[in-house]
N, C-alpha and C positions, 0 to 999 in steps of 0.2 A: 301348251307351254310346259316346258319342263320345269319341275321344281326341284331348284338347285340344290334347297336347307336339305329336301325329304334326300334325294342323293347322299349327301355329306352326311347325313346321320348315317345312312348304309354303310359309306368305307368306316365308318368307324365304331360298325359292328354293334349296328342298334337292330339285333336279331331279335330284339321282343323275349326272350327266355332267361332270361337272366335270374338270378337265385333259385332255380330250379334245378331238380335232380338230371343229371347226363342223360338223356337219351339215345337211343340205338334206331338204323330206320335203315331200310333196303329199297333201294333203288333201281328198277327195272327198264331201262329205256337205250336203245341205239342213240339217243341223242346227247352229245358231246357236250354242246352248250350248256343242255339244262341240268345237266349233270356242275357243269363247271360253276352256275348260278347260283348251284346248291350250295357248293363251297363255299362260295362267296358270301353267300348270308349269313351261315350258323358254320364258328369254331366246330373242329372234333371234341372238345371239350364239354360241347354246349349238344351237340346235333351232329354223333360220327355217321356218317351213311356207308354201306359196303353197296357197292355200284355192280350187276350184273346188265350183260348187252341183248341176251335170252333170257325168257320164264325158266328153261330146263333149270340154266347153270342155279339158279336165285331157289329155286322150292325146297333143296334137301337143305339149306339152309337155315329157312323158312319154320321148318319143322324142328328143326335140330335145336337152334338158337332161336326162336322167337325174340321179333324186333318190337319195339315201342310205336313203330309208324313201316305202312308199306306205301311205297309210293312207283304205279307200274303206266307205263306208256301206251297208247293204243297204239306207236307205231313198232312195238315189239312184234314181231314176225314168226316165231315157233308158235307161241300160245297167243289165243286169243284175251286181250285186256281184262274181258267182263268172265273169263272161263279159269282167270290164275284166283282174279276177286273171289270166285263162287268157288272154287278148292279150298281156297284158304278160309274163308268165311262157312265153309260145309263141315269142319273141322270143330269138334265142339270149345276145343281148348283154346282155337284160335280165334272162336265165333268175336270178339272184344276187340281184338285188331282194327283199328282203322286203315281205308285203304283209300288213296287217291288215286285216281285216274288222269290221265294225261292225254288230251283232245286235241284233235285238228279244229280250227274253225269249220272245215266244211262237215266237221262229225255234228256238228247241232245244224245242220240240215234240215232233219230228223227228228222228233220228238223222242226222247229214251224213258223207256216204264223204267224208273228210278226201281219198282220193287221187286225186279229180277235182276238188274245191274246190283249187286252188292256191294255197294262200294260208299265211301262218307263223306265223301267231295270230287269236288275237279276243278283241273287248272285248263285255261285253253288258251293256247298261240294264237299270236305272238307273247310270248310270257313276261309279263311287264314284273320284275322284284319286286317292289310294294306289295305289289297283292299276291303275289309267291307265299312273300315273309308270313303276310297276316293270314293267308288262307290255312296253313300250313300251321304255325301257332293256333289259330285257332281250333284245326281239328283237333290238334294234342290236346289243349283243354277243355275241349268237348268231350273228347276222352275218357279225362283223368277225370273229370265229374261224375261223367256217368258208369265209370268202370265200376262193374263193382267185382273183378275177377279178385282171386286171392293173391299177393302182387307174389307170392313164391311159388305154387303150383300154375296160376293164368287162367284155375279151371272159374267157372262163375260161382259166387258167393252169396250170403245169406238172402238178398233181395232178390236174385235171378233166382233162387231152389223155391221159396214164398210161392213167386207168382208161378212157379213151373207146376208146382205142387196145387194148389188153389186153380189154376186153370184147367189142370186136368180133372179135378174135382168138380167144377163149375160145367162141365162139356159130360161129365160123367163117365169120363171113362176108364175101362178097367186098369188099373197098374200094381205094381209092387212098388214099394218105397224101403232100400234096403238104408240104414245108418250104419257108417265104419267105422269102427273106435279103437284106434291101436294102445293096446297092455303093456302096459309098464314103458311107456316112451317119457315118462316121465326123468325115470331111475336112469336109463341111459343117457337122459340131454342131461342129467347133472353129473353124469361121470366121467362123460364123452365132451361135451360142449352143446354150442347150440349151432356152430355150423353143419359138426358130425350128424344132428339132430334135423338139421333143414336136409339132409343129402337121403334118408329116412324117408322124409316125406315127400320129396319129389321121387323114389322110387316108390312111394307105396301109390301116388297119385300116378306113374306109367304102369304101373300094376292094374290098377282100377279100369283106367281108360282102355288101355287095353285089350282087357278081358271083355269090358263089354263091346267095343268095338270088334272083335270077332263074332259076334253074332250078326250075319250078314242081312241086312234088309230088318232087322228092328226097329223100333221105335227107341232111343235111350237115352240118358242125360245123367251127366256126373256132375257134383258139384263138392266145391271146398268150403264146409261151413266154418272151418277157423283150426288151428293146431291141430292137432291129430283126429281129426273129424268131418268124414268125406259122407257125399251121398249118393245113392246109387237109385235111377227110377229107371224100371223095364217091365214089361209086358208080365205079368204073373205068369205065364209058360216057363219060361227059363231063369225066373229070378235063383232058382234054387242053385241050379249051374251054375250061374254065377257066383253065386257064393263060392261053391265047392273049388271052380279054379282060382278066385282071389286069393283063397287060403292056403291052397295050393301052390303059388306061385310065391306069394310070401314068405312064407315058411320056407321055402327053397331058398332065396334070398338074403331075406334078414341075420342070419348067420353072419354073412360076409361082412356087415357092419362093425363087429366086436373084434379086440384084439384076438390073437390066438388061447391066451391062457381062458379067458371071460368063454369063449367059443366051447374049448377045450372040456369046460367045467361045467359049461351051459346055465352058467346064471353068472351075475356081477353084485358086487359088493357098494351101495350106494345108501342116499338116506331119505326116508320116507317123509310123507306132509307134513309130519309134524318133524323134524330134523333129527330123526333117531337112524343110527346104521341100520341096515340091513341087508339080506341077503333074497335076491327078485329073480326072478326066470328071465329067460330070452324073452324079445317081443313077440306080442302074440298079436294078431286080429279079432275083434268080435264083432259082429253083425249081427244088427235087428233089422226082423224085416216085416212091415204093415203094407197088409193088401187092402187096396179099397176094392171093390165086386159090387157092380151093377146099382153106382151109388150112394153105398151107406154111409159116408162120408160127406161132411156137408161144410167145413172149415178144414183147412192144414192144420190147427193146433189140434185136432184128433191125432191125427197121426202120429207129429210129433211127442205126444203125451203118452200114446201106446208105447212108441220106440225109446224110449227114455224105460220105460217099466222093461222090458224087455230086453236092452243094453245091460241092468244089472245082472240079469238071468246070465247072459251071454257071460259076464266077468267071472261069474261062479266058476266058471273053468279055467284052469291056469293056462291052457291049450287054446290057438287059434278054434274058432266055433262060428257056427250061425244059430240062431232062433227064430222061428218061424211063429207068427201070429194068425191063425185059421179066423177069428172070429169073423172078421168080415170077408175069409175068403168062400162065401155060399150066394 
């Protein structure tokens, strides 16, 4: 029996999100209807979706603008449903993404290993609204609970680096653990803004990711521990390189942020902690970097206790730098 009340709440846009921040969400599917369902639920105001009818046209997207919610079809026909999921979820920045999938009844046929499908729900046809609405609300604040990405760079944040850190310490295995600390970003967001300031560090965070993502077939994980403070874990072979091109790439970069005369002069005129003028250099990067080797580490607060001693070192220089800690590297 249909229920008339649950209907009549729906036209009159009982989307379940209400006082909530706008969300953005991409929608992947040949199907018209459920696309027009989507509508129908959640205002653009509340819930805009950008609608692709292929995986192709939706991935550079994907990448470019990261959405709040993906939501992809099994009956999309370029890419396979469970192979757009595992792209997008294989992506470290975009690992936090929730994704729905969209089923035939005769796809649960089948039993699906939930832990190779990457994905954080699914809806299946006939698609009854109700449980659209709720399914759908419900992932977003499953989500927003468990997110702990930084909501301006999307990389994972102080919980995700903890346990990344501590589990590779618990398994024992060898890593580097680089800390990124960008110099004088202070002096700039008070001169510049703090937009100017956010534009900074989502380039120093495509910097990051990056670099390390060219190292083909490594093990690696970047994370946003808060304000100008990134982390960097890779195999102790190449941490060093690492460094050398983040600095690298920076330093090429960071220029372009200042007006021309600040540029020109290569320092700006701004005011330090305690509110006295001064006169700062360009941004610089420094990195500390602790090796754990065969073990010696038995808690992440070693680490971060080294890198902390070690970041100061790194400041002494007014110049982008790295500092390397041997002790535990034997």
């Amino acid at each position: 029996m249909v229920d008339v009340k649950r209907l009549a709440m729906d036209k009159n846009k009982d989307h379940g999100l209400l006082g909530l921040t706008k969300y953005k969400a991409i929608l992947v599917s040949p199907d018209n209807s459920l696309r027009d369902l989507l509508f129908e639920i959640w205002p653009p105001d509340v819930l805009e979706f950008t609608c692709y009818t292929k995986a192709r046209g939706a991935v550079e997207h994907l990448f470019n603008d990261p959405p709040d919610l993906l939501i992809v079809d099994s009956r999309v026909e370029d890419v396979p449903a469970q192979e757009l999921a595992r792209l997008v979820k294989s992506e470290n920045v975009y690992r936090q993404l929730p994704v729905i999938i969209c089923l035939d009844d005769t796809d649960l046929q089948h039993s699906w290993d939930w832990n190779k499908v990457e994905v954080d729900d699914f809806l299946v046809r006939p698609f009854f609204l109700p449980v659209v609405r709720e399914r759908v609300n419900l992932t977003l604040c499953r989500a927003l609970r468990a997110l702990d990405a930084n909501p301006l760079s999307k990389l994972p944040g102080n919980t995700s680096i903890i346990q990344k850190i501590q589990s590779l310490i618990d398994r024992k295995q060898d890593f580097a653990l680089a800390y990124c600390d960008l110099d004088y970003f202070k002096s700039f967001n008070d001169k510049y803004g703090f937009s100017r300031g956010d534009e900074v560090l989502m380039m120093s965070a495509r910097i990051i990711v990056n670099t390390v993502k060219s190292f083909a077939g490594e093990q690696t994980f970047v994370g946003h521990v808060g304000g100008d403070d990134f982390v960097v874990i890779t195999s102790p072979d190449i941490i060093e390189e690492v460094c050398q091109r983040i600095i690298f790439s920076f330093d090429g970069i960071v220029p372009n942020f200042y007006d021309m005369e600040d540029r020109q002069r290569k320092s700006i005129v701004s005011k330090d902690r305690q509110g006295n003028t001064q006169t700062f250099p360009l941004m610089a990067i420094s990195i500390a970097v602790v090796f754990n080797i065969n073990g010696k580490m038995k808690h992440f607060g070693e680490a971060s206790a080294i890198a902390m001693a070690l970041k100061k070192k790194a400041k002494e220089n007014p110049k982008s730098s790295y500092v390397l800690d041997r002790r535990n590297n034997k």
